[in-house]
C-alpha positions as CSV (number, residue, x, y, z in Angstrom):
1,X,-51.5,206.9,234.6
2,X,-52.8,205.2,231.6
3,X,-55.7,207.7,231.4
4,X,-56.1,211.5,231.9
5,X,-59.3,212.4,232.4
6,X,-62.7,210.8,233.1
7,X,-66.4,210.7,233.6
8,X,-68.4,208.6,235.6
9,X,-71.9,207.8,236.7
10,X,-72.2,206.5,240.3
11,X,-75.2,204.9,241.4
12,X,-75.7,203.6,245.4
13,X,-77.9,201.6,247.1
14,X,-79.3,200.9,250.4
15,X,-82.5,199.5,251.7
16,X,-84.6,200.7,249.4
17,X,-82.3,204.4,249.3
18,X,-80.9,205.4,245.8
19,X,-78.6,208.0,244.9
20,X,-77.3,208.8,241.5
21,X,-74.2,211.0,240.7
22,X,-72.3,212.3,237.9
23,X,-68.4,213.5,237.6
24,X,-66.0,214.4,235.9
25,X,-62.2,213.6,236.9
26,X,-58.5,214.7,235.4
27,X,-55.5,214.6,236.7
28,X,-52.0,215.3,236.7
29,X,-50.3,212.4,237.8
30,X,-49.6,214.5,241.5
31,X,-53.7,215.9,242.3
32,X,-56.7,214.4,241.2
33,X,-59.5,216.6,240.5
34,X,-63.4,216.0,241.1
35,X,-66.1,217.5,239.8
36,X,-69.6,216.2,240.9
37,X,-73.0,217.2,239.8
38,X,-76.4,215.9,239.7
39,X,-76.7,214.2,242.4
40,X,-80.2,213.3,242.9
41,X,-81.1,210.9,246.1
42,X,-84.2,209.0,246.4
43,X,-87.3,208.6,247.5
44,X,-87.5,211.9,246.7
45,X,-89.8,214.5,248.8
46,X,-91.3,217.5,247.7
47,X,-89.0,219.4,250.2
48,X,-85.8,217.8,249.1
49,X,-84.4,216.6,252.4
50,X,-83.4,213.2,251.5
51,X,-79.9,212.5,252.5
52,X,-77.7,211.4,250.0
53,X,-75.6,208.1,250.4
54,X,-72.1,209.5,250.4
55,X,-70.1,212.0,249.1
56,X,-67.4,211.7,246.4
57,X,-63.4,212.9,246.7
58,X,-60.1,211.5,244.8
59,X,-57.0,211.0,245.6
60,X,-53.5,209.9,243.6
61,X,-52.0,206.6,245.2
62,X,-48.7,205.6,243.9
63,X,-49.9,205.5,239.9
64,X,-53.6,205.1,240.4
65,X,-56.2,207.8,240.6
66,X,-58.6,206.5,243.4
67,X,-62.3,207.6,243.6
68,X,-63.6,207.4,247.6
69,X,-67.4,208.2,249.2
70,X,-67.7,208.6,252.3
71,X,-71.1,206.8,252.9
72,X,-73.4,207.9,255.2
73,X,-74.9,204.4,255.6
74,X,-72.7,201.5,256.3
75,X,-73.1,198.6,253.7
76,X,-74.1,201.0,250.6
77,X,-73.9,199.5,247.5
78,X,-72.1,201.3,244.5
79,X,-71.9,200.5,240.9
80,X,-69.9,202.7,238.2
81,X,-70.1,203.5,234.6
82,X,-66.9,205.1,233.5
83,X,-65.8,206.5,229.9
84,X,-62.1,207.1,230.4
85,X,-60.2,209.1,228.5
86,X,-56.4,208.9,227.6
């Protein structure tokens, strides 16, 4: 509860697979709420059908505000940049 709101950059990798997200996250110390956009995965084709990595929700557990993807590959990889706001 020591911040409010948030964005973050998410970046995944697996075997050669990238993914890159962006989001914005608030909450209100009882919901968490998610906002992701540009997600781009990669290598890209011209018809767009690369799957991404994962998928991004957020939850409130006890005083934390916890980020989740569900991966769609085991044993992805995931850094974050986060600029948090309080």
């Amino acid at each position: 509860a020591n911040y409010r709101a948030g964005k973050l950059m998410v970046f995944a990798t697996n075997t050669g697979n990238n993914q890159m997200a962006e989001m914005v996250l608030a909450h209100d110390n009882t919901n968490a709420y998610l906002s992701v956009y540009g997600v781009i995965a990669a290598p890209y084709d011209a018809a767009n059908t690369t799957t991404p990595l994962g998928t991004f929700t957020a939850g409130i557990n006890n005083a934390n505000v916890e980020i989740y993807m569900a991966q769609t590959r085991s044993n992805t990889a995931v850094k974050i940049v986060a600029h948090l706001i309080k």
